[in-house]
C-alpha positions in Angstrom: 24.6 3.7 -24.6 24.3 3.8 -29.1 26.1 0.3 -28.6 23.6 -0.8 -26.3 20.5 0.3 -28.3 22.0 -1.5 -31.3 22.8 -5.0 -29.7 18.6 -4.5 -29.1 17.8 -3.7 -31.9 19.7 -6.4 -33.3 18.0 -8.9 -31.3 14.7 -8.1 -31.1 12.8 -11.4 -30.4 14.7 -11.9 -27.0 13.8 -8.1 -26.2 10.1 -9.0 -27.2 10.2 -12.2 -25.3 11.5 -9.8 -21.9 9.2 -6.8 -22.5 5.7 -8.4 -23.7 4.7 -10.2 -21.0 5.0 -7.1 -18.7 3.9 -4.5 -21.5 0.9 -7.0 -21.8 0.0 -6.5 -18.2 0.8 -3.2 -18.3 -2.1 -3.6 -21.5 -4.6 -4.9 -19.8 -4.9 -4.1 -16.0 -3.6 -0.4 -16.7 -4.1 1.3 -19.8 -7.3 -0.3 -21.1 -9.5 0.0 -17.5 -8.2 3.6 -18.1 -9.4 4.5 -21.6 -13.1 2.7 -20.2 -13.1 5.1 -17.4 -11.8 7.9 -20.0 -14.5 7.7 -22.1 -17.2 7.6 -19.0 -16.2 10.7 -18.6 -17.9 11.8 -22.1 -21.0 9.4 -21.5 -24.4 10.2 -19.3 -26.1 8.0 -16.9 -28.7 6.2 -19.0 -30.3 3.9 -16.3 -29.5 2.4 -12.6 -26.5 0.8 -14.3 -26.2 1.8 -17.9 -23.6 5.0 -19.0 -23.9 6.2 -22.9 -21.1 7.3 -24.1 -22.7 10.2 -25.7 -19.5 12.6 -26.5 -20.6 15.5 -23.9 -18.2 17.6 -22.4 -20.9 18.5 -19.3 -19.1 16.6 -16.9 -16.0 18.6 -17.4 -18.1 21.8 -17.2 -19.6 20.6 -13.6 -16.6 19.4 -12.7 -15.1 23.2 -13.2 -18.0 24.6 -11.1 -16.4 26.6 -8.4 -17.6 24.1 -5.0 -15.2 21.2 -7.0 -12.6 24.0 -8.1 -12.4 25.7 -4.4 -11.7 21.9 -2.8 -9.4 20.6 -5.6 -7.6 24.3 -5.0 -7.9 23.1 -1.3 -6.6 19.6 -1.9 -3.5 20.9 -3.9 -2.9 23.5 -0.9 -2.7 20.6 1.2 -0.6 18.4 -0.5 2.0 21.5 -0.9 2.1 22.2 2.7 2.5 18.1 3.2 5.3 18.1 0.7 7.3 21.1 2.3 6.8 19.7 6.1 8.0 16.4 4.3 11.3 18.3 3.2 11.9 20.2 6.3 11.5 17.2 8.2 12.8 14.8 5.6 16.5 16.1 4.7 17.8 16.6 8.1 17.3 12.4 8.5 18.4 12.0 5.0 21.4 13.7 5.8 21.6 11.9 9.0 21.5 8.8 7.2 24.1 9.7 4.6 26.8 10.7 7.3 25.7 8.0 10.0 28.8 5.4 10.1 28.1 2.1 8.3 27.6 0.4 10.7 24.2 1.9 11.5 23.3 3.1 8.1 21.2 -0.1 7.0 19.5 0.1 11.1 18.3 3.9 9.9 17.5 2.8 6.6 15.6 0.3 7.5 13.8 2.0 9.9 12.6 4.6 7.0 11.4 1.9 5.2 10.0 -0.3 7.8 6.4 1.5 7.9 6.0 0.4 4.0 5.6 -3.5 5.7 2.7 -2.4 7.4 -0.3 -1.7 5.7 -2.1 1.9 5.3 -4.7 1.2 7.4 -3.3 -0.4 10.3 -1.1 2.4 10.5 -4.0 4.9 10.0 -6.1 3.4 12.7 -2.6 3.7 15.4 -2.6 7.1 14.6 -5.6 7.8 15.4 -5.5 6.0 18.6 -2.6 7.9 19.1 -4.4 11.3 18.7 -8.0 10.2 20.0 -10.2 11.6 22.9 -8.5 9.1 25.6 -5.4 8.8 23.2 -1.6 9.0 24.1 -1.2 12.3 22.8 -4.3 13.7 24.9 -3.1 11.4 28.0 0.3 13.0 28.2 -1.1 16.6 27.3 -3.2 15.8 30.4 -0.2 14.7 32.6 1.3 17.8 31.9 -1.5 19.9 32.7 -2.3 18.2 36.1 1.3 18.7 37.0 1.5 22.7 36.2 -2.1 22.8 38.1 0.0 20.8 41.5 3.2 23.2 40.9 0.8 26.2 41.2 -0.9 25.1 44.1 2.7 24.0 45.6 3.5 28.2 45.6 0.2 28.8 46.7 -2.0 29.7 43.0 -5.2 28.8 42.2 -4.8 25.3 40.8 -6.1 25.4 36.7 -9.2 24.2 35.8 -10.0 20.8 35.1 -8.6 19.2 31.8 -10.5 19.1 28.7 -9.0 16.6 26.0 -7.6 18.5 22.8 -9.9 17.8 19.6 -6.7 16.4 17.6 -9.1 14.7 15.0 -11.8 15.0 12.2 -9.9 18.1 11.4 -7.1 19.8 8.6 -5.0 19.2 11.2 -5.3 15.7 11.5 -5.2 15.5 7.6 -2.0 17.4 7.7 -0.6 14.8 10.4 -1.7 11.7 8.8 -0.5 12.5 5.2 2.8 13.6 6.9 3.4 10.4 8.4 2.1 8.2 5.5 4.5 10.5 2.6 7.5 11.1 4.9 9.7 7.9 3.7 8.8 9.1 -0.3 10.7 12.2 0.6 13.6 10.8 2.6 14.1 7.4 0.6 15.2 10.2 -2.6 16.4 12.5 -0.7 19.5 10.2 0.9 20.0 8.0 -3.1 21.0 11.9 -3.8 22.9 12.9 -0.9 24.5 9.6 -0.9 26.3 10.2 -4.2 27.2 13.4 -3.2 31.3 14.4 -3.4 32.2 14.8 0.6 35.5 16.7 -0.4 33.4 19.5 -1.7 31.6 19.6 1.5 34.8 19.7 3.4 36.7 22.6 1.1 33.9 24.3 1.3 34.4 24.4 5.0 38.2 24.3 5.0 37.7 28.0 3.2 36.1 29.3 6.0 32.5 29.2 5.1 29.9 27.7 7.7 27.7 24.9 7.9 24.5 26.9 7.0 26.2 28.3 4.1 27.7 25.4 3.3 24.5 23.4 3.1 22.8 26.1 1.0 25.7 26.9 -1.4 27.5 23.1 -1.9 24.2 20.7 -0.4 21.4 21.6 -1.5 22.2 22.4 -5.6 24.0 19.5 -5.8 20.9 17.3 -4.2 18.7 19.4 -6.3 17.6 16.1 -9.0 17.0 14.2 -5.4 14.7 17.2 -3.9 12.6 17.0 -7.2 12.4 13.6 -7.2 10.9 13.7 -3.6 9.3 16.7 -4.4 7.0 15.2 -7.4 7.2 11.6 -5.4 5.0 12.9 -2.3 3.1 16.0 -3.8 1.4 13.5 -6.4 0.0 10.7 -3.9 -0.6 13.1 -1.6 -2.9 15.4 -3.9 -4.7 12.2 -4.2 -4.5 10.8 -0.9 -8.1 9.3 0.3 -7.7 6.9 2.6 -5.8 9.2 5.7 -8.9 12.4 5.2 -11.6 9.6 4.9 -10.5 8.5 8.3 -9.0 11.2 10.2 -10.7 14.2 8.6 -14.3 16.0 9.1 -16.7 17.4 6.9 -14.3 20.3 6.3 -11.7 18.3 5.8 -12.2 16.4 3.0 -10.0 16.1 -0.7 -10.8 15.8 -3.7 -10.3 11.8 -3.7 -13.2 11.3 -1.1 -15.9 13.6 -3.5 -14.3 11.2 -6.7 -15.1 7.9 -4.3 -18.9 9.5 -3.5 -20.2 9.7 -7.0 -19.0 6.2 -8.0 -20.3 5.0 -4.5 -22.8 6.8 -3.0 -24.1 9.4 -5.9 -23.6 6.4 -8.6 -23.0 9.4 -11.2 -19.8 7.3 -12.5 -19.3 10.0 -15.5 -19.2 12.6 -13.3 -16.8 10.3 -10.9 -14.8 9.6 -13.9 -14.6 13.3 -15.2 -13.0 14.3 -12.2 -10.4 11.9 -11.9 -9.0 12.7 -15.5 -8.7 16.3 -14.0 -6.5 14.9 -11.2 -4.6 13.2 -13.7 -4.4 15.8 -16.2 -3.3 18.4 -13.8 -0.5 15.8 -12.3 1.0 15.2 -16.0 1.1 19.0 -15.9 3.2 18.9 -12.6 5.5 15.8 -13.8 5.8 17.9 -17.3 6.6 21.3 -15.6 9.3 19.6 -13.9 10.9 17.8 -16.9 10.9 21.6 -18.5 12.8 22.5 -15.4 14.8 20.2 -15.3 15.9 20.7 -19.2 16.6 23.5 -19.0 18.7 23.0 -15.9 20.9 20.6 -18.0 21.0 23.5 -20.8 21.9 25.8 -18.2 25.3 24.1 -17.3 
């Protein structure tokens, strides 16, 4: 690695001629529409379209108010319980995946990655034909329901009443659902890279000295996949804490995140300070996450 620093450092005009066009980019579609929107978020609306930049921390007060604090709380609530359904769900496939033969790995791997080719909103609208009124999911519920009303008449009940569709969206539920199926390949895609480099004669010691597959999965598995679970971890709880798209479309009034109130006052509300005040909150509190994490994970490496 030294040896490899120093055969950069000794040419540095090809390593500027590599980096700078993508540090440029990087420059001026990233970190300078940034530092604009930072400094809106110290600046007052002073007409239809004008914003002084004014130094004044009120924006960061209102955005602390309790009714933003109680749904950025909320938000964050949700994106946990996302993230851990993501896991539970997620490193069964992974491990799947990472003991399927290799002749169908790339078929399952592809598969994970498959709904990335299709964009968000296609996706979101299936879903929630899937889950609508006269949906699928509400279709086969009614199926089912029609058949236990013909059994109970068949042994001589009164048949059930007549079937009501299930409310499956505009709702936390829904929310839940939708950023479930969006995230779910962010948690499996670092989940298998991590069980895939795993040492299978461990595994198989493990249970050659008589202990289970249970324990084996919590005592050999999952420490060494531990860098992978992170990674998935901090890869779906941060796009999820500031998913908009899925609650826009498949959530209620009671249902919505702190990305759809961020998207009203730079829409609707045209208060862009405000607008831009809480979106450095976001941000601030996921460098907190991502930094909380690297602490974790140096001190891990101390640790051993």
């Amino acid at each position: 690695m030294a040896g490899g620093l120093q055969d950069w450092k000794q040419h540095k005009r090809p390593f500027a001629a590599i980096a700078g066009a993508p540090l440029f980019w990087l420059l001026l579609f990233f970190l300078i529409p940034m530092a604009i929107v930072w400094l809106y978020s110290f600046g007052e609306n002073a007409g239809p379209a004008d914003i002084a930049i004014s130094g004044t921390l009120e924006n960061y007060k209102r955005a602390t108010e309790w009714l933003y604090l109680s749904i950025f709380l909320k938000s964050l609530a949700v994106a946990a319980l996302v993230t851990l359904i993501c896991l539970i769900i997620g490193f069964p496939v992974a491990m799947a995946i990472t003991f399927a033969s290799p002749k169908w790995r790339p078929w399952l791997l592809l598969g994970i990655m498959l709904p990335f080719w299709t964009n968000l909103l296609i996706r979101t609208y299936a879903l929630m034909m899937l889950m609508g009124t006269n949906g699928y999911a509400n279709k086969g519920l009614g199926a089912l329901w029609e058949g236990a009303s013909w059994l109970r008449t068949l042994v001589g009940m009164q048949p059930l009443e007549a079937w009501t569709p299930v409310q499956l969206l505009y709702n936390n539920f829904a929310v839940v659902l939708g950023l479930v199926y969006v995230h779910l390949p962010f948690m499996v895609l670092p989940l298998y890279a991590a069980l895939d480099r795993l040492d299978k004669s461990l595994i198989e010691a493990s249970l050659d000295l008589g202990a289970g597959h249970l324990r084996t999965l919590m005592k050999i598995v999952v420490p060494l996949a531990g860098p992978g679970i992170l990674a998935g971890v901090m890869i779906t709880l941060i796009p999820a804490l500031g998913a908009y798209l899925t609650p826009d479309l498949m959530g209620g009034t009671e249902s919505q995140m702190i990305a759809n109130v961020i998207e009203r006052q730079f829409k609707r509300a045209n208060d862009w300070p405000f607008g831009a005040a809480l979106s450095f909150l976001l941000i601030y509190a996921m460098f907190i996450l991502i930094a909380l994490q690297s602490m974790r994970r140096d001190k891990g490496r101390e640790a051993h």
